[in-house]
KEROKOL-860321 format. One line per field, with one value per residue (C-alpha): x, y, z; residue number from 0. Coordinates in steps of 0.5 Angstrom, whole numbers. Each point is the difference from the previous one (the first is absolute). Example, Ala and Ser with C-alpha at 12.3 -4.5 7.8 and 13.67 -1.06 7.14 Angstrom:
# residues 2
px <- (25 2)
py <- (-9 7)
pz <- (16 -2)
nr <- (0 1)
//
This chain:
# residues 742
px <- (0 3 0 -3 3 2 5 -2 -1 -9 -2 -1 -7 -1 0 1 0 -6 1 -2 -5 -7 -4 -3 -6 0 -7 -3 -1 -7 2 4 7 4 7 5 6 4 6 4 6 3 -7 -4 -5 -4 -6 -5 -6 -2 -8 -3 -8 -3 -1 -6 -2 2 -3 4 2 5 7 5 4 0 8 2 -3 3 7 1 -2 4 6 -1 -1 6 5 -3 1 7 0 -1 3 7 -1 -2 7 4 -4 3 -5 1 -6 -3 -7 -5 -4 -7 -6 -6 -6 0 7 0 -5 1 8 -3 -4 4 5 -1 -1 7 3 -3 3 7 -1 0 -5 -6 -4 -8 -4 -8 -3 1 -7 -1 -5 2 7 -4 -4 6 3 -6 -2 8 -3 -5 3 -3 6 1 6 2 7 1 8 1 8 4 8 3 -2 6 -1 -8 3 5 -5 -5 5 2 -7 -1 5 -2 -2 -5 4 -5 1 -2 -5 -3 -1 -4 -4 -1 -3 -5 -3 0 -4 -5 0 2 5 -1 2 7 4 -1 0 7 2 -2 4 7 4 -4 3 -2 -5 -3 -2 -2 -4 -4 -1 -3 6 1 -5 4 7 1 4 0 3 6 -4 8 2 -8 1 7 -2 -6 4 5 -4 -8 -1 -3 4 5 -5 4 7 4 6 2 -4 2 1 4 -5 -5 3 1 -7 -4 5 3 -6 -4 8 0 -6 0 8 -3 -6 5 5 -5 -4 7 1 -6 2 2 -5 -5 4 0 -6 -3 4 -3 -7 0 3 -6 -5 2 2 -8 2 -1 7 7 6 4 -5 4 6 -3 -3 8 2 -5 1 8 -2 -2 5 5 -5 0 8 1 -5 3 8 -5 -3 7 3 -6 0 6 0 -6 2 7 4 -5 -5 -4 -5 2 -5 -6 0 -5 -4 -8 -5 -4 -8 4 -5 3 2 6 5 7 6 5 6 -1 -5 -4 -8 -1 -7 -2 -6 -3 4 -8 -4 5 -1 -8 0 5 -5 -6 4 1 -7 -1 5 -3 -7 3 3 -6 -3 5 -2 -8 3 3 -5 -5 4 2 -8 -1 5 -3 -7 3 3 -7 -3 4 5 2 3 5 2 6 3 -7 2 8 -3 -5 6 5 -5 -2 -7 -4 -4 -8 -2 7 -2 4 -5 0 7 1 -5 3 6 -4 -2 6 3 -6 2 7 -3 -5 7 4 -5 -1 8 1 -8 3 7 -3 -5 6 6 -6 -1 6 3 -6 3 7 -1 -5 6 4 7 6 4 -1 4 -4 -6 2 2 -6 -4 4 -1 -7 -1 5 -4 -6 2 4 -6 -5 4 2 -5 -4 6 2 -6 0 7 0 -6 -4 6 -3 6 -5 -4 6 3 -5 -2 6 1 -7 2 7 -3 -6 5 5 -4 -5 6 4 -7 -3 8 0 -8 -1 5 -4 -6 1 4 -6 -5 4 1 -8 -1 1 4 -2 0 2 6 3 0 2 6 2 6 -5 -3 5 3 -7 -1 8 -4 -5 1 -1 6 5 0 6 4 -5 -5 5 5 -6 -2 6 1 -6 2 7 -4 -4 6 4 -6 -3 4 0 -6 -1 7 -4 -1 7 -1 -6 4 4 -4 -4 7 3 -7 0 6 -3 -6 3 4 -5 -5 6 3 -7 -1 -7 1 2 3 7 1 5 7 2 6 2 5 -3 -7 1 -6 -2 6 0 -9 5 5 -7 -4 7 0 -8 1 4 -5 -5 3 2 -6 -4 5 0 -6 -5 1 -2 6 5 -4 0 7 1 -5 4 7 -3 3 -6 0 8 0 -4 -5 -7 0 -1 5 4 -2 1 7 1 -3 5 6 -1 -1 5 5 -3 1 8 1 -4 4 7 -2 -1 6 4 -2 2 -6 4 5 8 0 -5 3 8 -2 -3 6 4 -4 2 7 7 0 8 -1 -5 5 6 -3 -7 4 -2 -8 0 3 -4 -7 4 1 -8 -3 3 2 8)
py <- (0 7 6 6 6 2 -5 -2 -8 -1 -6 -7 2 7 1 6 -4 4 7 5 -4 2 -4 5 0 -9 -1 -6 -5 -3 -8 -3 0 -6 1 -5 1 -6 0 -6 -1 -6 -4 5 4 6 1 6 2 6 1 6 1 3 7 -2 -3 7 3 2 -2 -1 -3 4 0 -8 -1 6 -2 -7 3 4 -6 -5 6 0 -7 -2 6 -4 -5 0 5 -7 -4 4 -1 -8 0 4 -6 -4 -3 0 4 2 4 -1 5 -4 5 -3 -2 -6 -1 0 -5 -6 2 0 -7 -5 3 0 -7 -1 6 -3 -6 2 5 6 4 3 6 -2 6 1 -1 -4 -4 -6 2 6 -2 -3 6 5 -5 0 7 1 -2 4 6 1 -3 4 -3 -1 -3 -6 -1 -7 -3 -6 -2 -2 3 5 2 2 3 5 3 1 3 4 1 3 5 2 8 3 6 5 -4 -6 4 3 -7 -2 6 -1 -7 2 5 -4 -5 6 5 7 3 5 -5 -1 5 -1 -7 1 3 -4 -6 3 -3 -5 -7 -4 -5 5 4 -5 -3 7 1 -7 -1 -7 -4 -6 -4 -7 -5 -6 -7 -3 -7 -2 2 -2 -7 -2 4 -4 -7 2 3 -1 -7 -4 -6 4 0 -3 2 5 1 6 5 3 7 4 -2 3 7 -1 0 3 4 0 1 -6 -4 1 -2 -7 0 2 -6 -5 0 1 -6 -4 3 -3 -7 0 2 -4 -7 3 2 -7 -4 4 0 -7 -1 5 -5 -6 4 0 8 7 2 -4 2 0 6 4 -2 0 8 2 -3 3 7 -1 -3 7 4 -5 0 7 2 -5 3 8 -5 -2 6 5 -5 0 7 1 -4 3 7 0 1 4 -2 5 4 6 6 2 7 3 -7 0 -5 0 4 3 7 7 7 1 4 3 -4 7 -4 -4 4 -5 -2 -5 -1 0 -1 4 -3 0 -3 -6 0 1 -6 -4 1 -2 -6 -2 0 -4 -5 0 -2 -6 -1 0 -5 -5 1 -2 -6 -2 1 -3 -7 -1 1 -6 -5 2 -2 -6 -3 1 -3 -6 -2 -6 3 4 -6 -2 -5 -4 2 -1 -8 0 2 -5 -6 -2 -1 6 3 -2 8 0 -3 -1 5 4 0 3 6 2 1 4 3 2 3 4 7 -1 0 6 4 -2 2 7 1 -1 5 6 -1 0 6 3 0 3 6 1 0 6 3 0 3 5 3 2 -3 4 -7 -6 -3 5 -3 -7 2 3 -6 -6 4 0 -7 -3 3 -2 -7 -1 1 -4 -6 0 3 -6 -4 5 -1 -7 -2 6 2 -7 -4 -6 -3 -5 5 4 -6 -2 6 1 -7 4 7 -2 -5 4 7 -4 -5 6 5 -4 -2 6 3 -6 1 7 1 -6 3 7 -4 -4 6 4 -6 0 8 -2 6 4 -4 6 4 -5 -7 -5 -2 7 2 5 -5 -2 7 1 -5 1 8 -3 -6 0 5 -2 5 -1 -5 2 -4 -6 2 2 -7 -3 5 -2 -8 2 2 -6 -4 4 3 -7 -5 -3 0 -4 -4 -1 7 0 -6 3 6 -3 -5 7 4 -7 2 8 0 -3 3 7 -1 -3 6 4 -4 -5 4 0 3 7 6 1 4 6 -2 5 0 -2 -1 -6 -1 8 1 -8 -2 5 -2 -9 4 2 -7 -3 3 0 -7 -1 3 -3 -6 1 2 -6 -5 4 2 -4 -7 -3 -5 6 1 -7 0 7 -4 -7 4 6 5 6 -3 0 7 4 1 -1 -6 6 5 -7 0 6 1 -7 3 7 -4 -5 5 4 -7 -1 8 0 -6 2 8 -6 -2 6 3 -7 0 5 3 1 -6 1 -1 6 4 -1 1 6 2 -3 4 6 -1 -2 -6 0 3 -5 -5 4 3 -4 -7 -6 -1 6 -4 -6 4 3 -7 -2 6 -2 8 -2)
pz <- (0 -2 5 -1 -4 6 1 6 1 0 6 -3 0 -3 -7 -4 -7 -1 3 -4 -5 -3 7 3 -5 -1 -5 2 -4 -1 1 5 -1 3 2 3 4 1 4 0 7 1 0 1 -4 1 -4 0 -4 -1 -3 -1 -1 -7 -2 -1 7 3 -5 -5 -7 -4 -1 -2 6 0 -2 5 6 -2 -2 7 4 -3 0 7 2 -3 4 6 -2 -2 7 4 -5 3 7 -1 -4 6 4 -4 -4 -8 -2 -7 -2 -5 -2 -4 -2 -3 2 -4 1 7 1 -4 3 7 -1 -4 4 7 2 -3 3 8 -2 -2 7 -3 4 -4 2 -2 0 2 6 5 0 -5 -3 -1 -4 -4 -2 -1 -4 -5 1 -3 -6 -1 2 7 5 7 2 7 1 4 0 1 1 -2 2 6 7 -1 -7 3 6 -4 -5 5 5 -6 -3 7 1 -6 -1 -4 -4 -3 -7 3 4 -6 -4 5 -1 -6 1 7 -7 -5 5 4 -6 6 -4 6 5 -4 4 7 -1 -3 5 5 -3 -1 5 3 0 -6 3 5 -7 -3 5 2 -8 -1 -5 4 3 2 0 0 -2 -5 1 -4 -1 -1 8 2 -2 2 7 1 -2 6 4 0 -2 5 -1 4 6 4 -1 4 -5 -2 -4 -6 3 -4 -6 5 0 -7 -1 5 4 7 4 -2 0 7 2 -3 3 6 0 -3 6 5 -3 1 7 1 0 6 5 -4 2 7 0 -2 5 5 -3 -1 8 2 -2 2 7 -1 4 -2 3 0 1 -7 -1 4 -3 -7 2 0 -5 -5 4 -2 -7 -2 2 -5 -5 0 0 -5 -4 1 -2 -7 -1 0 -5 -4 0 -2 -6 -2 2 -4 6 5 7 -2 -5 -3 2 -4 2 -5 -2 2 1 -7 2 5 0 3 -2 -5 5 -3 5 1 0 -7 -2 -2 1 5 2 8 3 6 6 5 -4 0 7 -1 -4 6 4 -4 -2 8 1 -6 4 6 -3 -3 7 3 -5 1 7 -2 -3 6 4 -6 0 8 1 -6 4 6 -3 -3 6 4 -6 -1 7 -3 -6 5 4 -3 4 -4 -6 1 3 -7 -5 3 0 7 1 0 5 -1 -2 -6 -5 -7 -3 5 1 -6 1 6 -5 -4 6 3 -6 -1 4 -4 -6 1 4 -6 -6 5 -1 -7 -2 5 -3 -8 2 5 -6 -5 4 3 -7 -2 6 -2 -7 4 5 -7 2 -5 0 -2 6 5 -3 1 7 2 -3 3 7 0 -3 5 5 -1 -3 7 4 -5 0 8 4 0 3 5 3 -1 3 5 2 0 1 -4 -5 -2 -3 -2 -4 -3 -2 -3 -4 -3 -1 -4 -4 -2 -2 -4 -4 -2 -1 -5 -3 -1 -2 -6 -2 0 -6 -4 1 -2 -7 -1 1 -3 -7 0 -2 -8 -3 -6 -7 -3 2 5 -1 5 -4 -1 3 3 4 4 2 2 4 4 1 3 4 8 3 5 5 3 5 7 0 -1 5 5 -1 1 7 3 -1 3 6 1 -1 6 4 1 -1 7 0 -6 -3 -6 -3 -2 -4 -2 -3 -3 -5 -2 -1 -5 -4 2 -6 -5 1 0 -7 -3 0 -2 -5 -3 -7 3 6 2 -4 1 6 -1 2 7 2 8 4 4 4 2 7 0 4 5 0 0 7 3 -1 2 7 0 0 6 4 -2 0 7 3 -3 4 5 2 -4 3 6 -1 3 6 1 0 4 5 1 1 4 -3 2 7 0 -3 3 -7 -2 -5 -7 3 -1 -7 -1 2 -4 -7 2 2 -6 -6 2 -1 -6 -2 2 -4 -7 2 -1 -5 -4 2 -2 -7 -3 -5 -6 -3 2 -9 -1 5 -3 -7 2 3 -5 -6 3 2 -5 1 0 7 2 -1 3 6 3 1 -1 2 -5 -5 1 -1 -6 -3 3 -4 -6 -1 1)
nr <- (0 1 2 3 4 5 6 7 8 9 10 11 12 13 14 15 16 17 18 19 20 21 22 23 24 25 26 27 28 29 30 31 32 33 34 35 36 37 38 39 40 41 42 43 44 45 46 47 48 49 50 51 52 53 54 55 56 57 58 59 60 61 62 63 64 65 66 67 68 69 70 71 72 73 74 75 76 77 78 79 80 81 82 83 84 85 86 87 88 89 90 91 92 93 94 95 96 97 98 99 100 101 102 103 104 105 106 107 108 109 110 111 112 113 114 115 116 117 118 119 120 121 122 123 124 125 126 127 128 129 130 131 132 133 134 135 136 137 138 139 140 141 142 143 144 145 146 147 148 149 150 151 152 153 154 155 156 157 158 159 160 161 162 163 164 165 166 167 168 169 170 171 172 173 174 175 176 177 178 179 180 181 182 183 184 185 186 187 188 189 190 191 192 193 194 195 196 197 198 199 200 201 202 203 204 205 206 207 208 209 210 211 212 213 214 215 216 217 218 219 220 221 222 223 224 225 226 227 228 229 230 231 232 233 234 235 236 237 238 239 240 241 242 243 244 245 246 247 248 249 250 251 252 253 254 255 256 257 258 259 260 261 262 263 264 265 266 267 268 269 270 271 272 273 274 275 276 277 278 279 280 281 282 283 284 285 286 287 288 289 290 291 292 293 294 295 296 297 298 299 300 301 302 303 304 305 306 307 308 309 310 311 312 313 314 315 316 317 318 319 320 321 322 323 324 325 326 327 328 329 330 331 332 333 334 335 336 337 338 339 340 341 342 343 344 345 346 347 348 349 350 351 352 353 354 355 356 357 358 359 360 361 362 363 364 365 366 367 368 369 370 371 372 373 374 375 376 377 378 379 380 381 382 383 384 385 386 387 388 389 390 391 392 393 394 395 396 397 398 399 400 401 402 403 404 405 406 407 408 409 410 411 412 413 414 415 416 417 418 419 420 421 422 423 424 425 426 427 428 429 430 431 432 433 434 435 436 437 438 439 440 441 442 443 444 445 446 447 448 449 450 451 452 453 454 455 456 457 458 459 460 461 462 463 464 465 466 467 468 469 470 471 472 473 474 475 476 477 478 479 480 481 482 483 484 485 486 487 488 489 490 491 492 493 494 495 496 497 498 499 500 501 502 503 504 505 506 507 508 509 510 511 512 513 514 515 516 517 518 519 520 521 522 523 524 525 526 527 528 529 530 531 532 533 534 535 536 537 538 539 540 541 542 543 544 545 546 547 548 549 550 551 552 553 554 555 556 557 558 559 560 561 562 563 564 565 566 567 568 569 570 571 572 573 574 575 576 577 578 579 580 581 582 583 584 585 586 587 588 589 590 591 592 593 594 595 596 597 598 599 600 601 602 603 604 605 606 607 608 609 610 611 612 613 614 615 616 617 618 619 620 621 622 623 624 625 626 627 628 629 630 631 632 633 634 635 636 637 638 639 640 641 642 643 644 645 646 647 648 649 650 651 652 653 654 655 656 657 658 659 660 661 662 663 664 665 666 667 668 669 670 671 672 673 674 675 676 677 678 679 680 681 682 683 684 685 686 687 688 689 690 691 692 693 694 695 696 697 698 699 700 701 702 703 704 705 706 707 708 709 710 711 712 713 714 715 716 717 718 719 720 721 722 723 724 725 726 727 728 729 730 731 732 733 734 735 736 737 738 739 740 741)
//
């Protein structure tokens, strides 16, 4: 791209290639003009399609000006186009632009093009609206001259080719030639001349996606599958074949394909599936010796409680020693992610405010009615709170009104005598036997499906209310989102236990509740996860597409129909689920040794099921690629559990057990000690989670977080290594020769 006159050098995304140009008074043209700006970067292209209306449909007549209006827009979208192209070469990335014009041309190129184009992972930009139906209506409405475009820019490449451009499409600013294109096309589309200028002005120096956005030039961006990268991804990692390996994922292809953020997740749900193992064995001895103890409490529960509390904290550090390895991989060398000062959240509304510093517009957003809107949020919260609390009440009512109707159903030295064979009682029949059962797991059931209609209802409303309070940030948004639902979802799930352990102090009940309630959850989780996907396809496959503009074997049909499979919003729903089951494991595992094994077979499907509704080819869309240096907030919500979990587990021993008050009472420790029984048990949940707690603070301190090679190969990158090897001594050396850098 040349300078100006002036000799001064223009930024990539201004142009001056028509400074001075008979523009100011464009005739417009009486049918629609079609003009295809094809960008092509290393896999990548960038595709728009200007349709401008009729004179004719505005009122006027005549087409003297056609072949004007044509050549000032492809001159300008050539000078942009060739501004982006430098800049993807300066990152890099071979890139050539192609400038196409002409109805006709355009879209025959577009249709015999396009599915070649996603399947070589060249990106393609579709252009209407964002419905069906309404794609299918602009594509024949462009043939009749009648097109109103509303772009859709759709990406293909690898995750870190999508990052780039959207990195850089987003730093972008709108200059004044840029500004006035856009202009030109809001008149073209509404007829007000007049409106021109203020929305001119109103557009220079706002960023390129935010001034697209506020003028309707973009509806929506998404991203399009490579079939190549789905179909080897789904052989690697979605098969069900593979349900009950626990070898190793194809990471590396992951981060490839979908980006660091979801790359993470599967690596995180990966090990801690593998670290799973292990309390699972433990978890069956005890659970197997419990039974046939014929006792709600035995001795190796205590041991077992330890050992879960102490496994967390492992897990945990050997994960944060995973996860700075992976990122530095990941991250060419570095444990963070850059800043992304001026980026924000796509809907973001606010005022265009001039930032002194930079000079540059950025938006905010009035800091009280943020708060006004926090408060609102908080009485929605209490709301749901105060329904799960009816629910409690509503199914401790239905066990009461069930044992008051059928005792026997209750009495589980009758029912244990039934399942073992001995002789039944007179009133416990085998028919009956079985209705007890069901009897039994009533309340369960009812307290299960509470749990996952208030989750569904809460997450739906709590999104709404996220978008309602207008983070800036995506990462602000996440944050917020994850809090609220973390919250709720913490008390939704545990309240009912809570009171079951503490409160009634009934194992019984609490075991069996939940053997119910974690059955229940994951079964219905990984159906609904495998089905939804399916049935949106198959609804979606019985809509027949218009015979004349689109057929179903046109390239069209696929780009359609990638544009509008169902979206996955991102890793919080997955991960949300996988934390609620982590503290199932690590609240209640003494209490119920088999919660542990129960977990662990979900989470051998869990990976299955996560991949197939991302890489099927009648599952999800592709998910945005979104760069992360690990699992970000959900660790320290993991350290909270882990702690959590030690008290937990402690008081359940302690203090909800006649089995310890049995044992102070045959050694006499109150008697010997001066204290009531429950002060003694209240100094002995003190006395032993601070135990546990000291020994968890070791073993965070003895396992280093970051690996001894990450750590050395960042000292080496920015050390010579001749100095190293002169002056660091023999351990430096060794971990020169373990990091491959010597």
């Amino acid at each position: 791209m040349n300078s100006s006159e002036s000799g001064s050098e223009a930024h990539w995304w201004e142009s001056d290639s028509e400074s001075g140009s008979a523009e100011e008074h464009v005739p417009r043209p009486e049918s629609a003009l079609q003009l295809c700006l094809t960008l092509h970067a290393h896999g990548l292209a960038f595709r728009v399609r200007e349709a401008l209306k009729s004179r004719a449909e505005r009122g006027g007549s005549g087409r003297s000006g056609s072949k004007d209006v044509g050549r000032s827009a492809r001159a300008r979208m050539a000078a942009v186009g060739e501004a982006t192209a430098q800049v993807l070469r300066g990152l890099g990335l071979e890139a050539k632009v192609e400038v196409e014009d002409g109805e006709a041309e355009c879209e025959a190129r577009g249709r015999a093009d396009a599915l070649m184009r996603a399947r070589q992972g060249v990106a393609y930009v579709l252009v209407g609206p964002s419905s069906r139906k309404a794609l299918e209506d602009a594509f024949a409405a462009a043939q009749v001259g009648a097109a109103e475009a509303v772009r859709i820019l759709t990406l293909c490449g690898s995750a870190r080719v999508q990052q780039m451009v959207l990195a850089v499409v987003r730093s972008a600013r709108t200059s004044a030639a840029l500004a006035e294109t856009m202009s030109n096309a809001i008149r073209a589309g509404d007829g007000e001349a007049d409106a021109t200028d203020a929305t001119l002005n109103e557009l220079v120096d706002l960023p390129l996606i935010g001034a697209l956005e506020s003028t309707g030039l973009l509806a929506d961006v998404c991203a399009l599958h490579d079939k190549a990268s789905q179909a080897e991804l789904f052989d690697a990692l979605a098969s069900f074949k593979l349900t009950l390996s626990l070898g190793a994922l194809p990471l590396d292809a992951i981060n490839n394909y979908f980006g660091s953020e979801i790359a993470f997740y599967f690596a995180w749900l990966h090990m801690y599936t593998v670290y799973l193992v292990a309390p699972a064995l433990l978890g069956l001895l005890v659970f197997v010796h419990q039974w046939l103890a014929d006792a709600s409490f035995v001795w190796p529960l205590i041991p077992y409680g330890i050992c879960l509390s102490l496994w967390s904290s492992v897990f945990l550090q050997m994960w944060r020693r995973r996860q700075s390895a992976m990122a530095y991989k990941w991250l060419d060398g570095e444990l963070e992610l850059p800043a992304t000062r001026w980026e924000h959240r796509p809907g973001f509304e606010g005022e265009w405010i001039r930032h002194e510093p930079s000079g540059l517009y950025v938006l905010q957003y009035p800091t009280y009615i943020r708060y006004a809107k926090y408060a609102a949020s908080a009485v929605v919260l209490f709301l749901f709170v105060a329904v799960v609390a009816g629910s409690i009440w509503g199914v401790q009512e239905l066990t009461r009104t069930l044992e008051a109707e059928y005792p026997a159903c209750y009495d589980w030295g009758h029912i244990k005598a039934s399942l073992l064979g001995n002789e039944s009682p007179p009133h416990v029949t085998a028919e009956a036997l079985w209705w007890c059962q069901v009897i039994r797991i009533v309340p369960g059931l009812v307290s299960a499906v509470a749990i996952q209609v208030l989750s569904r209802v809460y997450t739906v409303v709590a999104r709404r209310i996220n978008a309602w309070e207008n983070y800036k940030s995506e990462t602000s948004a996440r944050n917020h989102l994850l809090a609220k639902l973390f919250v709720f979802q913490f008390v939704n799930h545990f309240a009912a236990l809570f009171y079951l352990a503490f409160y009634l102090r009934d194992w019984d009940k609490l075991r069996q509740r939940l053997l119910v309630v974690l059955v229940f959850n994951q079964v219905l989780d990984n159906f609904k996860e495998t089905l939804a996907p399916a049935v949106i396809t198959l609804l979606r496959a019985s809509v027949p597409l218009a015979a004349a503009p689109v057929a179903r074997d046109s390239p069209h049909a696929e780009l359609i129909d990638q544009t509008n499979r169902p979206r996955y919003d991102d890793t919080i729903s997955d991960f949300l689920e996988m934390l609620i089951q982590t503290a199932y494991v690590t609240f209640f595992g003494a209490a119920f040794p088999l919660a542990a094994v129960l977990a662990l077979a979900n989470n051998l499907a869990e990976i299955r099921v996560d991949a197939h509704k991302l890489c099927s080819p009648g599952g999800y869309a592709r998910p945005f690629a979104r760069a992360a240096a690990g699992i970000g907030v959900w660790l320290y919500l993991l350290d909270f559990i882990s702690i959590v979990g030690v008290l937990v587990n402690t008081a359940l021993l302690v203090m909800t057990t006649n089995s310890i008050d049995e044992w102070c009472a045959r050694y006499g420790w109150p008697e010997m000690l001066g204290v009531s029984a429950a002060v003694l048990k209240i100094g002995g949940v003190f006395v032993a989670e601070h135990a546990i707690l000291g020994i968890k603070l070791a073993l965070h301190l003895l396992i280093p977080p970051v690996p001894g090679t990450v750590k050395w190969s960042r000292i080496i990158a920015a050390t010579p290594k001749a100095y190293l090897h002169e002056k660091s001594g023999p351990y430096a050396r060794s971990m020169v020769r373990k990091a491959k850098i010597a």
